[in-house]
VEXKEDO-628959 format. One line per 5 residues: their letters; for each residue z, x, y of C-alpha. Coordinates in pm, whole numbers, plus 50000, padded with zeros to 5 digits. Layout:
<rs>
A	Z,X,Y  ...;
</rs>
This chain:
<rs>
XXXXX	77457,82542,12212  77719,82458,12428  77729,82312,12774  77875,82425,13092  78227,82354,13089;
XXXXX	78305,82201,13472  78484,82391,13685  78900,82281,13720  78911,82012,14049  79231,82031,14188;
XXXXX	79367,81697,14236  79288,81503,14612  79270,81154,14804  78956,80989,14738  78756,81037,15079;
XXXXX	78543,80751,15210  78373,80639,15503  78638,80385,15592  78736,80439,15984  79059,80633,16023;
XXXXX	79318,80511,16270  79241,80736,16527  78863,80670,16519  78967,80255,16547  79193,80346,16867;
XXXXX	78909,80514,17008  78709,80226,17006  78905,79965,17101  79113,80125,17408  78893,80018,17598;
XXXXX	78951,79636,17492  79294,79688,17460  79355,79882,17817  79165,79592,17969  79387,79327,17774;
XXXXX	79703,79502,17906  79570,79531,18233  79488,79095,18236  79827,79001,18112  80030,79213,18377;
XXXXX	79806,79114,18654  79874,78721,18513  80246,78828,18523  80306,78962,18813  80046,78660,18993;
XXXXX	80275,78409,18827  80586,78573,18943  80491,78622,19299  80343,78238,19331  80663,78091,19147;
XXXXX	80900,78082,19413  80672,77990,19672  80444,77721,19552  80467,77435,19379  80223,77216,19133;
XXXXX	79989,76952,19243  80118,76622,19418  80422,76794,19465  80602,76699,19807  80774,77062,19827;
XXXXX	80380,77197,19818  80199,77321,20100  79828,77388,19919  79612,77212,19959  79640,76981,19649;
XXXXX	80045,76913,19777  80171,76658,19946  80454,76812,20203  80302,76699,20523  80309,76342,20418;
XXXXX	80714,76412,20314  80727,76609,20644  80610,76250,20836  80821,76054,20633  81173,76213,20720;
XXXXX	81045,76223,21059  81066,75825,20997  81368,75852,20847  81268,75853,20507  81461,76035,20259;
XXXXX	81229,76210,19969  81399,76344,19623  81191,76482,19349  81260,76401,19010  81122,76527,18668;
XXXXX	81284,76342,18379  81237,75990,18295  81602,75907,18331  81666,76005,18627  81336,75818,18757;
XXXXX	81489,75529,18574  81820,75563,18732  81668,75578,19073  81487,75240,19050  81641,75001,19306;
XXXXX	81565,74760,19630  81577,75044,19899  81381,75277,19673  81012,75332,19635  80922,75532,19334;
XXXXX	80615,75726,19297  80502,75845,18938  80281,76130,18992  80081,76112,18715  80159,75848,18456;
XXXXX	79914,75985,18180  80183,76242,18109  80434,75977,17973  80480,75930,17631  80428,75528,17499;
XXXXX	80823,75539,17480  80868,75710,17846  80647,75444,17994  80773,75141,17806  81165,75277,17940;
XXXXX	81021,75344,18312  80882,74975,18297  81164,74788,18176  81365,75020,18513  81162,74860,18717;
XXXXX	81017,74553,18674  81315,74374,18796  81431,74636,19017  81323,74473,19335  81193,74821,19480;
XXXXX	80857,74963,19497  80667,75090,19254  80356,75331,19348  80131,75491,18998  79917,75742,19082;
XXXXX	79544,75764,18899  79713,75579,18581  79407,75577,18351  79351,75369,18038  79623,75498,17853;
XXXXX	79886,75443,18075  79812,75135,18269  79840,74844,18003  80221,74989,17982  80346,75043,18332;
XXXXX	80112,74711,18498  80088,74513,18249  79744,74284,18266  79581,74573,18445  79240,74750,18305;
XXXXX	79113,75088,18441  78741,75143,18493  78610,75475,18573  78413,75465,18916  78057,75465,18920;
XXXXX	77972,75580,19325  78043,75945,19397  78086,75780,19766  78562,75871,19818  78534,75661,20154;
XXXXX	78587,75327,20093  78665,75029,20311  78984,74828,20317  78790,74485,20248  79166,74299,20195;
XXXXX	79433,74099,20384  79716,74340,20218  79873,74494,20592  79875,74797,20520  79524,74901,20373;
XXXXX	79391,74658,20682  79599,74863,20953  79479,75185,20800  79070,75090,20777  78866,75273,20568;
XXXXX	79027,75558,20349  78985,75822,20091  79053,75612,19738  78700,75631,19531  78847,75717,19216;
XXXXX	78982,75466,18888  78876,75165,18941  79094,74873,18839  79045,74497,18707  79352,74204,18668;
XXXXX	79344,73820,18622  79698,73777,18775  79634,73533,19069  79846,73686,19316  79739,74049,19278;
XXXXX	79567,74189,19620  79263,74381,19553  79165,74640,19794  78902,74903,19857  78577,74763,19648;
XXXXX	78357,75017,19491  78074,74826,19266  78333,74473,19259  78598,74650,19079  78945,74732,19366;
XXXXX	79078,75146,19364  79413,74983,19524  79587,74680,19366  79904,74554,19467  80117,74313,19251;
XXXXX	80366,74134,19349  80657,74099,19136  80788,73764,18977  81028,73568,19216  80909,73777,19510;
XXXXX	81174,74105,19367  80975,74441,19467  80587,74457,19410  80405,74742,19188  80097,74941,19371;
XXXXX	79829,75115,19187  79646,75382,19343  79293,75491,19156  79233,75806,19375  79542,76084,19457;
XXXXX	79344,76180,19809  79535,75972,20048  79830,76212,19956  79677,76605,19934  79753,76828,20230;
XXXXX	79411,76850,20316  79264,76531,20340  79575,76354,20530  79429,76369,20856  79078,76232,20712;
XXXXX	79026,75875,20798  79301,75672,20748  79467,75855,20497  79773,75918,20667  79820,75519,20818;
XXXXX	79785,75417,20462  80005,75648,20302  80326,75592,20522  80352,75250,20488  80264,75255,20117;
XXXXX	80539,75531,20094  80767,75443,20374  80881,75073,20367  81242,75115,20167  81452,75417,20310;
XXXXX	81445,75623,20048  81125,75748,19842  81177,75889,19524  80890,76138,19346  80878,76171,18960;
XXXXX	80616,76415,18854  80624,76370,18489  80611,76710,18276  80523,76745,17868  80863,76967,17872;
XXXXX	81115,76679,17972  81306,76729,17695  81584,76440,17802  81273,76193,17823  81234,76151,17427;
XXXXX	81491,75985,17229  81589,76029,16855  81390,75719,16767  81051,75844,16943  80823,76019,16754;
XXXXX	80613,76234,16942  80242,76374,16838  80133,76753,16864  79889,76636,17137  80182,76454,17390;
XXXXX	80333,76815,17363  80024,76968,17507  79911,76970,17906  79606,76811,17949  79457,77113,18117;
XXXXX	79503,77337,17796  79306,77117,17584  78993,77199,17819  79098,77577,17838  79085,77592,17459;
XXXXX	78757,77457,17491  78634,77701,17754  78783,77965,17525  78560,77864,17184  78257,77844,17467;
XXXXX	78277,78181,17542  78382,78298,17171  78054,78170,17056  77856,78315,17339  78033,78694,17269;
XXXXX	77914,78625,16929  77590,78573,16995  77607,78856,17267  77738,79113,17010  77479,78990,16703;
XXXXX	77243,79266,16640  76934,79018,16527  76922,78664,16539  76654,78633,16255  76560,78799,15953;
XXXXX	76497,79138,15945  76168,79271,15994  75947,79519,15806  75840,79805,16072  75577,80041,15995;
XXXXX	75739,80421,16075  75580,80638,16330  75587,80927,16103  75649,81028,15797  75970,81163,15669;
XXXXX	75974,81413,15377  76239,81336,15098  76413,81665,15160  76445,81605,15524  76627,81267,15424;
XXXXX	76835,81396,15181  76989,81677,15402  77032,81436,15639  77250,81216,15435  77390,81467,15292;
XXXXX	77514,81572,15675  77634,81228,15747  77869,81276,15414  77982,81601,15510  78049,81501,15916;
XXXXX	78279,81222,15734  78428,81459,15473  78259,81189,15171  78299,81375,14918  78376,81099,14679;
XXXXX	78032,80953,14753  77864,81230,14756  77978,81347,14397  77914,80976,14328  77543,81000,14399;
XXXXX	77492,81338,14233  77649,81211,13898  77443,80877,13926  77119,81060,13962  77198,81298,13695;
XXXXX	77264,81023,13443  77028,80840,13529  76755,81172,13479  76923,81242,13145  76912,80924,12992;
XXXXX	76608,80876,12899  76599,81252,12761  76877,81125,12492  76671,80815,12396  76946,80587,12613;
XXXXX	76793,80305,12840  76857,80287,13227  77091,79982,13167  77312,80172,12936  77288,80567,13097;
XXXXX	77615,80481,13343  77803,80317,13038  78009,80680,12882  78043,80521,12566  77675,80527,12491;
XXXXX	77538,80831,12708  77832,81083,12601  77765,81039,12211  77428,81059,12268  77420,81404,12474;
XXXXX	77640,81522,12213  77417,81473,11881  77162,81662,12111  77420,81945,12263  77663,81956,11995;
XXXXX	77907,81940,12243  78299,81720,12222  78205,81463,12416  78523,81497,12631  78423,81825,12780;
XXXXX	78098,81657,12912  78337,81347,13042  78487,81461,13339  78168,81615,13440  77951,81310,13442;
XXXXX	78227,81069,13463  78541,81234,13632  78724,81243,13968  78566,81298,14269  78595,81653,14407;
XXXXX	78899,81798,14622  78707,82054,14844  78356,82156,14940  78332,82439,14704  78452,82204,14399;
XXXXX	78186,81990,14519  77915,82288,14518  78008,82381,14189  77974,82026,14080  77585,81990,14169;
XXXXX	77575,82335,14008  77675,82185,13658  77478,81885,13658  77172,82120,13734  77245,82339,13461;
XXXXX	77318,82047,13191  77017,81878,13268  76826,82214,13228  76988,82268,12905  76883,81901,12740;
XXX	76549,81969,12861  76523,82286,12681  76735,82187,12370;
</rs>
């Protein structure tokens, strides 16, 4: 006897149901559009507010988080204000007519700080730090501790002798509290025992260092609230000339050779808590998107499906996806698998050609490499190759059941 001899498969690209290109763009457009649409919007937001606005604390600012009415009242006084955003030239501006505000000393670097300090201990100016927190303070007011407040009460009290806070009265300045031992410092507004305004003196009576725990006295918006606006002109308007340093993690001229600086000085403070925001809602997308959140569950079917209704419709989902290669994958594992045993070759061993093929052989007489590329060849190139493929497998199975 002799067995079918399989029908000549012109060669083809393995098929499979791996996604083509233009199935993935039709999927994620939609994320993609949207995406676009974000980033152009952020582009064209930050180029229109740009020119026009300014950040927070910033005396050029008119939100409501700047401070350009209290500059406004100050030139009316006669007061000269100059912004500054580098370390040097903050440094360089340190002197007996000059009061210099620091913004937001957290920013500094342990080098920056130690440099502004040593400008102006001796200057015999002013010095004004805004909300310095713990790792700040030690460095620019030495003997100084931050606290952070306990009483979600802003108004405070003066409760001092310094002029100025007693002149002003009560005043918006609940924020860091602050503790010293230096006999000479002035503590003002109380919250809990612990002063949100401390002025020190400097030695030999040469300039004096204030340290405000609360930036409210300052914003736009809350000037003409209680005596916010008293308080901050004479803080700000004693030496003719006022000089603003709002510190930035991109002053570049602020770090020397010798000055190492970490990853995390680099960073603004606010992208540290939009990263976190960001893993937030990664994790709740996840858990959005998962199908289950539990093992799966056995579910008793409705009805029942007959085998041929299942295979044709498996057999449509390979053809809709042009699977040919695992469609001719699954015919030639069944057939094995169905002539095995009729050889005398176990299931383990019926997919392995080097035992299956010299068994069918002994029983069909047949070269074992013209039975090869039917139970062990490439997948088909085209429908009809694929037809005649099922054919063959029929047809040797009939004839080892019938040898």
């Amino acid at each position: 006897m002799t067995g079918p001899s399989p029908a000549t498969e012109p060669p083809a690209a393995s098929t499979s149901i791996t996604p083509t290109p233009r199935q993935l763009w039709t999927r994620s457009r939609g994320i993609v559009l949207a995406v676009v649409v974000l980033l152009v919007a952020a582009v064209a937001i930050a180029a229109v507010r740009s020119s026009a606005q300014h950040g927070r604390l910033d005396p050029r600012s008119a939100d409501s988080r700047g401070s350009r009415a209290v500059a406004e009242l100050l030139a009316d006084q006669g007061v000269s204000t100059r912004v500054v955003t580098s370390t040097e030239e903050a440094r360089a501006a340190a002197g007996p007519d000059t009061t210099l505000l620091v913004a937001d000393p957290d920013l500094l670097t342990g080098g920056q700080r130690s440099r502004l300090h040593s400008a102006t201990e001796n200057s015999g100016g002013r010095t004004i730090l805004v909300t310095p927190g713990t790792r700040s303070i030690g460095d620019l007011a030495p003997g100084v501790t931050a606290e952070p407040t306990t009483s979600a009460d802003s108004t405070l009290s003066a409760g001092c002798a310094l002029p100025a806070a007693r002149r002003a009265g009560s005043a918006d300045l609940g924020g860091i509290r602050y503790d010293t031992l230096a006999p000479d410092a002035e503590a003002c507004y109380l919250s809990d025992g612990l002063p949100s305004l401390l002025h020190l003196p400097a030695p030999h009576g040469k300039g004096d260092t204030v340290v405000l725990g609360a930036p409210d006295i300052l914003y736009n918006d809350r000037l003409d609230e209680q005596g916010n606006a008293s308080l901050a002109l004479q803080l700000l308007g004693s030496p003719p000339h006022l000089v603003w340093y709002l510190p930035s993690p991109a002053d570049d001229r602020a770090a020397t050779d010798s000055e190492r600086r970490s990853f995390f000085d680099l960073i603004p403070s606010g992208w540290l808590w939009g990263t976190l925001q960001l893993a937030v809602a990664a994790v709740l997308a996840a858990l959005w998107r998962a199908r289950r959140l539990g093992p799966l569950v056995a579910e008793r079917l409705p009805v029942a499906i007959r085998a041929s209704e299942a295979v044709e419709g498996r057999a449509r989902l390979y053809r809709k996806v042009n699977a040919r290669d695992r469609a001719a994958a699954a015919l030639r594992t069944a057939g094995r698998t169905r002539l095995a045993p009729l050889v005398g070759v176990s299931p383990g061993r019926a997919h392995t050609p080097e035992t299956l093929l010299p068994a069918l052989t002994a029983r069909l007489r047949t070269p074992g490499q013209e039975l090869h590329p039917l139970l062990f060849g490439p997948p088909p190139g085209n429908d009809a190759a694929l037809i005649a493929l099922a054919d063959q497998l029929d047809a040797l199975e009939r004839e080892v059941r019938h040898s």
